[in-house]
C-alpha positions as CSV (number, residue, x, y, z in Angstrom):
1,X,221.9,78.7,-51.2
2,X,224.7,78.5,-49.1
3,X,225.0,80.6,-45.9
4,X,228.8,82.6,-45.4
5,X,229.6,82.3,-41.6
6,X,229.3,86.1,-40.7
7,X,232.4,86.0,-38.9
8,X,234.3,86.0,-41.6
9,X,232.7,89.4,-42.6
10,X,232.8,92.0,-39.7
11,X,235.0,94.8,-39.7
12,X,236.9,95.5,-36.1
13,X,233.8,98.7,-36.2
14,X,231.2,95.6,-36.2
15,X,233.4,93.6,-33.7
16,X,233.4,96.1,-30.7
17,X,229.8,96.4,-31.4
18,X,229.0,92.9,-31.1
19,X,231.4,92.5,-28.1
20,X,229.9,95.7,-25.9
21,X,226.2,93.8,-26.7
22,X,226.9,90.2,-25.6
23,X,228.4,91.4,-22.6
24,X,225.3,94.0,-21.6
25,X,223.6,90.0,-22.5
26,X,225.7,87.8,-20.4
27,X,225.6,90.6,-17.3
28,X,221.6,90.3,-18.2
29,X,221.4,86.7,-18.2
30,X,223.2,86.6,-15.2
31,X,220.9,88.6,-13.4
32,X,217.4,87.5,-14.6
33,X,216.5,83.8,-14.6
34,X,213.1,84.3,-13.6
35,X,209.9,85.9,-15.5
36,X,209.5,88.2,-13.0
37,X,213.2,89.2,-12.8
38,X,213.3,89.8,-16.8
39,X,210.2,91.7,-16.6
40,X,211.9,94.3,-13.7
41,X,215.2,94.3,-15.8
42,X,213.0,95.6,-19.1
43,X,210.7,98.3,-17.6
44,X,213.9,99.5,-15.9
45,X,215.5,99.5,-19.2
46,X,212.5,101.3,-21.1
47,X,211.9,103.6,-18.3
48,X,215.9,105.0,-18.4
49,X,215.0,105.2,-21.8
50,X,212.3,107.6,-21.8
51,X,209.4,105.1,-22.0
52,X,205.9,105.7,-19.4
53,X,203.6,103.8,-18.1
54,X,200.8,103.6,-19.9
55,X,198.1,102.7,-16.8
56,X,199.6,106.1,-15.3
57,X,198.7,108.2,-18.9
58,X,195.0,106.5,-18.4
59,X,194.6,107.0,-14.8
60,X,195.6,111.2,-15.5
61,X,193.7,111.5,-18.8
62,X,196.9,112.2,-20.8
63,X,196.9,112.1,-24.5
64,X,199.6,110.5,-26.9
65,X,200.8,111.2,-29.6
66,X,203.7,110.3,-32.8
67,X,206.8,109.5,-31.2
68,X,205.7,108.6,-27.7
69,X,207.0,105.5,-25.8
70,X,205.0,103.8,-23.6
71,X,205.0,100.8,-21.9
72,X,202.5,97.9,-19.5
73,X,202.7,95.5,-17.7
74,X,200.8,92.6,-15.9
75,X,201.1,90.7,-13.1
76,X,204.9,91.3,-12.9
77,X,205.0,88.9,-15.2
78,X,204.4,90.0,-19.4
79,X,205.2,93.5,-20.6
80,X,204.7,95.2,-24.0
81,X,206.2,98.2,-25.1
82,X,205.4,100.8,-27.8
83,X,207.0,103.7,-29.6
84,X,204.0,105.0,-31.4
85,X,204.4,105.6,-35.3
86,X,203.7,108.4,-37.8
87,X,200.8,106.4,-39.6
88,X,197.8,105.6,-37.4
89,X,197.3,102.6,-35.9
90,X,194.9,101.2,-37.7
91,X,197.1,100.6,-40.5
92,X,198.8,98.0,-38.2
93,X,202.1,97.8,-36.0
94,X,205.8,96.0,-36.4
95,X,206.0,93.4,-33.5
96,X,208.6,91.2,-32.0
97,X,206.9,89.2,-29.7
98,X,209.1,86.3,-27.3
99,X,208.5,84.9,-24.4
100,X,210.4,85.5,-20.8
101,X,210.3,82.4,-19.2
102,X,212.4,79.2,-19.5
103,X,212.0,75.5,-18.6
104,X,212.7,74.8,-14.7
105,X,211.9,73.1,-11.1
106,X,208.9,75.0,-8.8
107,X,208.2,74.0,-5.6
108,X,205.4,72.8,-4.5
109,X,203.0,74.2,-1.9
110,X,203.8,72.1,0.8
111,X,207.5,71.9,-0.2
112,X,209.9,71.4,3.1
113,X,210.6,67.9,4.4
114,X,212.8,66.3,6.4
115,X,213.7,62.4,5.7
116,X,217.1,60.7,7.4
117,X,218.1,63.9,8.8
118,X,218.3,65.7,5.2
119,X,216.3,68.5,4.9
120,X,214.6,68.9,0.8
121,X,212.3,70.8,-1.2
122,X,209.6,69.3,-3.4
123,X,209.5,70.1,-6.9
124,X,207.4,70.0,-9.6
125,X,209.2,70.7,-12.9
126,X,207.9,73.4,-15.2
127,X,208.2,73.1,-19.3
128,X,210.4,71.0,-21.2
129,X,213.5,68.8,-19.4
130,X,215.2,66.3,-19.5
131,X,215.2,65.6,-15.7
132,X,218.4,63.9,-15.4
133,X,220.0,66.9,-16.6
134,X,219.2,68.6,-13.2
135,X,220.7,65.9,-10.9
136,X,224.0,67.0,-9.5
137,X,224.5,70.7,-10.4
138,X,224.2,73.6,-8.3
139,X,221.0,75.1,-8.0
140,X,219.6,78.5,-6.9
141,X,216.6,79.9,-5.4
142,X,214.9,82.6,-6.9
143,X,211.2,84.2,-6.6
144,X,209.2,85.9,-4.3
145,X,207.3,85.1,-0.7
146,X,203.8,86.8,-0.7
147,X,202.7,87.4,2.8
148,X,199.1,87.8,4.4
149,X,199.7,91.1,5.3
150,X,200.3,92.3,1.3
151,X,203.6,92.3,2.1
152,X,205.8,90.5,-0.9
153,X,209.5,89.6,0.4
154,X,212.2,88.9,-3.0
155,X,214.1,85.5,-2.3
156,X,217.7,85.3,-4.1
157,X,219.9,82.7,-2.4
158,X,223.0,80.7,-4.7
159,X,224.2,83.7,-7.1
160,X,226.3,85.2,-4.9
161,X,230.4,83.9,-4.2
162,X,228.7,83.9,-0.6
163,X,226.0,82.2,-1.0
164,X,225.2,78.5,-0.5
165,X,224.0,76.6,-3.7
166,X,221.5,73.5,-3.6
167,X,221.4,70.4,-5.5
168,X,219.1,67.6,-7.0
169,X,221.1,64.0,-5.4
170,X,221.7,61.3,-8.2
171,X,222.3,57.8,-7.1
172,X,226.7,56.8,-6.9
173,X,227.5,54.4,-10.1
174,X,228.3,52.2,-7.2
175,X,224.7,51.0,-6.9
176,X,223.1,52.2,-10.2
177,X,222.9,49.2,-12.4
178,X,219.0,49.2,-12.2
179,X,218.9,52.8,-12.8
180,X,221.2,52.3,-15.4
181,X,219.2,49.9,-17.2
182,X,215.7,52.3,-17.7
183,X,215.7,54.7,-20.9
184,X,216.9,58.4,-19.9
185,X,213.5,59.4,-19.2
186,X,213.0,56.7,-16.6
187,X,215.9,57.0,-14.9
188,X,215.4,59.9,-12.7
189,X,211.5,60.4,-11.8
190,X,209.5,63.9,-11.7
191,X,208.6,63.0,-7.9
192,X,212.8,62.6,-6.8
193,X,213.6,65.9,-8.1
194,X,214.2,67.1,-4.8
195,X,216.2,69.9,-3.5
196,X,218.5,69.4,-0.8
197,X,218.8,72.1,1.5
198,X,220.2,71.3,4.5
199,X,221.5,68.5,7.4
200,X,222.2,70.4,10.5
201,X,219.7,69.5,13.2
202,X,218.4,72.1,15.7
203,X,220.4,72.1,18.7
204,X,218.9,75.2,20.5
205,X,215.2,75.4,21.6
206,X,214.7,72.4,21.1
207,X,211.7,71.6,23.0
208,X,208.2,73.7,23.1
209,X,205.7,73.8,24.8
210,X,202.0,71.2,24.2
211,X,198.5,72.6,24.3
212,X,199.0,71.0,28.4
213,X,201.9,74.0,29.1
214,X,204.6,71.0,29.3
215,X,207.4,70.5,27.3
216,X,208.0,68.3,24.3
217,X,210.9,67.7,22.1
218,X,210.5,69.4,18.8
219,X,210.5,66.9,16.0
220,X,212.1,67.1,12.4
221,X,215.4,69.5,14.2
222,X,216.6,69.6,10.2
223,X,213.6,70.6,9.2
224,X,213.2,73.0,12.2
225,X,217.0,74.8,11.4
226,X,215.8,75.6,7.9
227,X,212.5,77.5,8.9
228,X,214.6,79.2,11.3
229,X,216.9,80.3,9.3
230,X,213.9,81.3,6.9
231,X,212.3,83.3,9.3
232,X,215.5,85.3,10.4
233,X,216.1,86.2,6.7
234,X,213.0,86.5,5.1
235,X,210.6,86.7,8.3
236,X,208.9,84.0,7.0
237,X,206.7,81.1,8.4
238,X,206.3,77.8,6.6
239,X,202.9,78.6,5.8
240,X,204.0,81.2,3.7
241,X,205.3,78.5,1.3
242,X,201.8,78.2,0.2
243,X,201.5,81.6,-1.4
244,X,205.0,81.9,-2.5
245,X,206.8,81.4,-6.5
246,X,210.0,80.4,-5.5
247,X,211.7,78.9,-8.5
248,X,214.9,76.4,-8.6
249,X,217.3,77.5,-11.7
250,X,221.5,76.7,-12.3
251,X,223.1,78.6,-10.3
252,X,225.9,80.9,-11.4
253,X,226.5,83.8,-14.3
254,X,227.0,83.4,-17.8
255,X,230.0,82.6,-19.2
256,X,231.8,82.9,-22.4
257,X,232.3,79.4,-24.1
258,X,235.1,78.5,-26.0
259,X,238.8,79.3,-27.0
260,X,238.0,82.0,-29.1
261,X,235.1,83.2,-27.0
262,X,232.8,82.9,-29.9
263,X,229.9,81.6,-27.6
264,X,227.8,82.2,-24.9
265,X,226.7,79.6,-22.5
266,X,224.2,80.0,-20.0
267,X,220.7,79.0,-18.1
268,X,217.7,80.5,-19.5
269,X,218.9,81.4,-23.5
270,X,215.4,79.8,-24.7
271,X,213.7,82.4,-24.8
272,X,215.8,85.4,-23.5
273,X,218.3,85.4,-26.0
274,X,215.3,86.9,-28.0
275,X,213.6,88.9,-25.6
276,X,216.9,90.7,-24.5
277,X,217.9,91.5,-28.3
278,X,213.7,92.4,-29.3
279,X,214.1,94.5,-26.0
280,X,217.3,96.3,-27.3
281,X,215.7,96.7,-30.7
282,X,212.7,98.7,-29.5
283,X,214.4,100.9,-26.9
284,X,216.3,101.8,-29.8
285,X,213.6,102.7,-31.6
286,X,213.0,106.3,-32.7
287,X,209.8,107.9,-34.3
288,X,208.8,105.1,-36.4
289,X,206.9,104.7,-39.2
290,X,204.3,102.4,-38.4
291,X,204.2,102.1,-34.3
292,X,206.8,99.8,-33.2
293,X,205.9,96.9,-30.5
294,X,207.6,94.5,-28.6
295,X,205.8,92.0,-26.3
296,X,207.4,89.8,-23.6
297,X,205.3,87.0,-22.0
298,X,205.3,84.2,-19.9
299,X,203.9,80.4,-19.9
300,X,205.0,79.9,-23.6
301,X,207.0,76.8,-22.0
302,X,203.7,75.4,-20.9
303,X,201.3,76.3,-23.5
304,X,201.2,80.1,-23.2
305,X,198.1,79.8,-21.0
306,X,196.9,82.0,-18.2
307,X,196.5,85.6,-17.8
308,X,200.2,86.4,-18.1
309,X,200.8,83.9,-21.0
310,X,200.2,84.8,-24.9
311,X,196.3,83.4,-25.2
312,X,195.0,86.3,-22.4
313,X,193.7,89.6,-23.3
314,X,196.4,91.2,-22.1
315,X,198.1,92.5,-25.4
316,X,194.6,93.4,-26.9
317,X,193.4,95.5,-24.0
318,X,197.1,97.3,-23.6
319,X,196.3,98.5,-27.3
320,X,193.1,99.2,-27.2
321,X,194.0,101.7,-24.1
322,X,197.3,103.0,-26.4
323,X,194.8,103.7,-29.4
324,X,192.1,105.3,-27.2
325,X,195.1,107.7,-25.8
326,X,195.9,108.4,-28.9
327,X,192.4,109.7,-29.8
328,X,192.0,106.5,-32.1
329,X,190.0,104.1,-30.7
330,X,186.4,102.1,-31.5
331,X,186.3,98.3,-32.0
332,X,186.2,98.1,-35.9
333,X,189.6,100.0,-35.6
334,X,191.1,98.1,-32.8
335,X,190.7,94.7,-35.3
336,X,192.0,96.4,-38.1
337,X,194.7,97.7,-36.2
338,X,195.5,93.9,-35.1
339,X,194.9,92.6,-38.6
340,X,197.4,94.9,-40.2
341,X,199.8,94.0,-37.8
342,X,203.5,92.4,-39.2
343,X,205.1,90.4,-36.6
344,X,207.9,88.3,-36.0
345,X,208.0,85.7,-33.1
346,X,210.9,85.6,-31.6
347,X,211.9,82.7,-30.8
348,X,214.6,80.1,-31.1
349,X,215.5,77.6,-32.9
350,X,217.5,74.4,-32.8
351,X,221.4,75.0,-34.0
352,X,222.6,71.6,-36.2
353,X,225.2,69.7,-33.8
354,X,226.9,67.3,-35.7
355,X,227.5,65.0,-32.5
356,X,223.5,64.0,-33.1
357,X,223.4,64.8,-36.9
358,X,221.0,61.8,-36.9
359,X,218.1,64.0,-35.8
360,X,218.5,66.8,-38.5
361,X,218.2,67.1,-42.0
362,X,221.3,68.7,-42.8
363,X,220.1,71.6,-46.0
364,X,217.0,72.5,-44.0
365,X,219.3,73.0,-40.5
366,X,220.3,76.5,-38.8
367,X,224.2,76.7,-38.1
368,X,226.0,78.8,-35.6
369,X,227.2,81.8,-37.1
370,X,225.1,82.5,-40.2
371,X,222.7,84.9,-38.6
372,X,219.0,84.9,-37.5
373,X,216.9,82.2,-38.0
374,X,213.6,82.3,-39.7
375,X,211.2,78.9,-39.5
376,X,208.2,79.8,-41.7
377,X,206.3,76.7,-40.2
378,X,207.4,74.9,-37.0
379,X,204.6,72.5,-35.1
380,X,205.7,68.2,-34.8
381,X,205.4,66.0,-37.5
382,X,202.6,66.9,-40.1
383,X,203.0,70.8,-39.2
384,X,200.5,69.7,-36.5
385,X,200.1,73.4,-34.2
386,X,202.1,75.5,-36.6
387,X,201.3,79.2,-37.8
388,X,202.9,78.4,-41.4
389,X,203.9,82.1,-42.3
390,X,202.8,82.5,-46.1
391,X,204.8,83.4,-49.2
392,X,204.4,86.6,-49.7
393,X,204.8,87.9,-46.1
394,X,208.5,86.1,-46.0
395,X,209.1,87.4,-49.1
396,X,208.8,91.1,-47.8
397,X,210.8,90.1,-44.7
398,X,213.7,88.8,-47.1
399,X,213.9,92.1,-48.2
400,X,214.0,93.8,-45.2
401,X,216.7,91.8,-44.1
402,X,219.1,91.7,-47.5
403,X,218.5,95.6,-48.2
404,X,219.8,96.0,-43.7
405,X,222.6,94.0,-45.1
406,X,221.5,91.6,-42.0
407,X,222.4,87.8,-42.2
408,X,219.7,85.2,-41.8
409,X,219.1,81.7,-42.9
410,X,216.3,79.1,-42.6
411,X,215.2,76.1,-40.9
412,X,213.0,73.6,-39.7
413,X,213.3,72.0,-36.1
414,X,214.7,68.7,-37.1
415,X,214.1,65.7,-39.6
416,X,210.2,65.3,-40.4
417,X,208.8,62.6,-37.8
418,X,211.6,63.2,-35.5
419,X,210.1,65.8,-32.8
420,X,208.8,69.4,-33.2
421,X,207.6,72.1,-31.5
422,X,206.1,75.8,-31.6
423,X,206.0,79.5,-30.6
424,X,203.7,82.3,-30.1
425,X,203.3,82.5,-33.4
426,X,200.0,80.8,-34.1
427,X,198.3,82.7,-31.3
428,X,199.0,86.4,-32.9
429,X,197.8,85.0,-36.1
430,X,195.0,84.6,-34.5
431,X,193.9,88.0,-35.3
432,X,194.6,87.6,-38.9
433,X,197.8,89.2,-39.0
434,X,201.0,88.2,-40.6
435,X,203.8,86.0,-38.6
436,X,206.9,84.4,-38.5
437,X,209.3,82.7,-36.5
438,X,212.5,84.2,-36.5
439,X,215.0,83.8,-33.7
440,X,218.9,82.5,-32.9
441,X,220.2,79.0,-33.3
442,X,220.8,77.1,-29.8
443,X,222.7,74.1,-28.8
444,X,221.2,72.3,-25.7
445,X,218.2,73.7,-25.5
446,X,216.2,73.4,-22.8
447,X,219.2,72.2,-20.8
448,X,220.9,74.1,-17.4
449,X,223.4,75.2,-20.0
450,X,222.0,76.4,-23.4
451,X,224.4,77.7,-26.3
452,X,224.4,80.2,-28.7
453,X,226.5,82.0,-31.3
454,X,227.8,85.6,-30.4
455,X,227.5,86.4,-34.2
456,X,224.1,85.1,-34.1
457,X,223.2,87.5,-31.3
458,X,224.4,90.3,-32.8
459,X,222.4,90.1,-36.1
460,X,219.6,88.9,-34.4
461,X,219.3,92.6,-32.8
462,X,220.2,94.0,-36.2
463,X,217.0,91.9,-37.8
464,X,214.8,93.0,-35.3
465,X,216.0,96.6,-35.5
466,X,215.6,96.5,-39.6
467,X,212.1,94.6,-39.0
468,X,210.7,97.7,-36.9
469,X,212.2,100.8,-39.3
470,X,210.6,98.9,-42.5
């Protein structure tokens, strides 16, 4: 069951196609590292492509009807969209469902410090790392400042050629034979993944005035010079710190990666990679069938919890507001309509690299090039927190994807025993409906700099596409 590199298949028709999408993905990438930013980018997408807002059709009493495209979204942070079908919704939905947000470092609430004359920000790492990976490579800033007054201010600093970048410090070889002698995942500690942001001290204004109307000398001048500068840009006090998401992400675009350009390499792949080319897929969508879905959320990386992550209501009360719209709605039909559902969750998987060919088991591996990867079961070790999509549902997907003419292959995430981990997949089938994992292959993952196949892109968005017309 040997798996052609699709390269080796594409006529120069195919090429341009695949060449005009990764670069509309690289520009994306480059743009939106954040949740929040991914979300913006895809209700600007869907609403350039014709799609409303579905809490505007409630709040005006519109109906809907075949062929409609609406979207929601929560919190800034999750967003489905639909293009509603020809059969009603009770008789279920096609869904691609992946998740917007990607391992990182968050400050904390009480984040600025000044030690030595060295001003730093203190972090508290969000998902999956491995922390040494984020010593000694430039960092940006990017999230949002929420004030008291309602008032929400955008923060974007190391993206620009202009711009300053930040970085975590790692200790100089010089002195590191301790450090050098710990296992990689003592080596660098959650608590010195600190941000260093600045070293100029304060040489105006120096001194204020006590609660006696005299004069002191202002302590912490490092410190002191950065909330300046933070209040002339953003108007911003260090209180504000407290009810801000500012997150710290690699700084800089995507880039092509290798000789032959044949790869992408960027921050943020895991999960986007599938998010931009399900997003793709459903704007492209045209009066479907069954009612094509797509649904973007957040906190997978930390157990797809809260109300923008994949276990809140969110999803189930956008359609049960899309089915009452639609003159559809009551209970029993909202739970057969999530029943009937056919999903796949888009997610990624783990490419083979042959550098650490140790951790995988070679004929159950995905490879760069040979198209979209389906995992029927992922979870660690004995399946443990895996969906485990059943036979006959994969065997109606293989035919969706063979009669598309759309490469794909299959996989598990490395040798039994080894390691493991999961998706959104288990949550959806939840409500009984059928769901598997199918995604592209990526090297580094959960790195700064994650990998992945042009080719694999490209038929990726031509899976997802065939998924939603079958």
């Amino acid at each position: 069951m040997e798996r052609e590199n699709r390269w080796k298949t594409y006529t120069a028709q195919q090429l341009e196609s695949l060449g005009r999408l990764c670069e509309d993905y690289k520009d994306t990438l480059s743009r939106c590292k954040t949740e929040r930013e991914f979300a913006a980018e895809a209700v600007s997408r869907a609403e350039r492509a014709g799609f409303r807002d579905l809490r505007k059709i409630v709040e005006n009493g519109e109906t809907l009807k075949a062929g409609d495209k609406v979207y929601a979204v929560w919190m800034k942070k999750t967003v489905v969209l639909y293009v509603i079908g020809r059969k009603p919704l009770e008789e279920g939905m096609r869904i691609l469902g992946a998740h917007i947000d990607s391992p990182r470092l968050d400050l904390k609430q009480h984040p600025l410090y000044e030690d030595t004359e060295l001003a730093f920000l203190d972090t508290h790492y969000y998902g999956g790392i491995k922390k040494y990976q984020w010593t000694t490579i430039p960092l940006a800033i990017h999230g949002v400042v929420a004030k008291k007054d309602g008032s929400v201010v955008k923060v974007n600093v190391g993206e620009d050629a202009s711009d300053p970048v930040f970085c975590v410090s790692d200790l100089l070889i010089h002195l590191s034979k301790d450090q050098m002698g710990k296992t990689l995942a003592e080596a660098i500690e959650g608590e010195n993944l600190d941000v260093l942001v600045g070293s100029k001290p304060l040489t105006e204004g120096r001194q204020k005035e006590d609660a006696d109307g005299g004069k002191k000398e202002t302590k912490d001048l490092v410190k002191q010079q950065i909330l300046n500068i933070l209040k002339d840009k953003y108007g911003m006090e260090e209180e504000d710190f407290l009810s801000a998401e500012l997150e710290i992400v690699p700084a800089g675009p995507a880039r092509d990666l290798g000789l032959d350009r044949s790869m992408v390499a960027a921050y943020g792949q895991d999960d986007r990679v599938c998010a931009f080319t399900s997003l793709d897929a459903i704007l492209r969508s045209e009066n479907p069938e069954y009612t094509s879905c797509c649904l973007l959320t957040d906190k997978e990386e930390i157990g797809s919890v809260g109300a923008t992550g994949a276990h809140s209501h969110f999803f189930e009360n956008a359609t049960a507001e899309l089915m009452d719209r639609c003159g559809q709605y009551s209970e029993l039909k909202l739970r057969r309509c999530l029943s009937a559902c056919r999903m796949l969750s888009s997610d990624v998987s783990a490419a083979y690299d042959p550098l650490y060919g140790s951790a995988y088991e070679k004929k159950n591996s995905a490879y760069f090039g040979k198209g979209i990867v389906y995992n029927k079961y992922t979870g660690a070790r004995g399946k443990s927190g895996s969906n485990d999509a059943n036979a006959e549902y994969f065997g109606w997907v293989r035919k969706v994807m063979d009669d598309a003419d759309v490469a794909f292959q299959t996989a598990e995430l490395g040798k039994v025993d080894v390691g493991g981990g999961g998706t959104i997949a288990y949550i959806s089938a939840a409500y009984a409906m059928n769901v598997v994992d199918a995604g592209v292959a990526v090297l580094n993952m959960h790195a700064p700099m994650e990998v992945t196949s042009k080719a694999d892109i490209f038929e990726a968005r031509n899976a997802y596409m065939a998924f939603l017309k079958a």
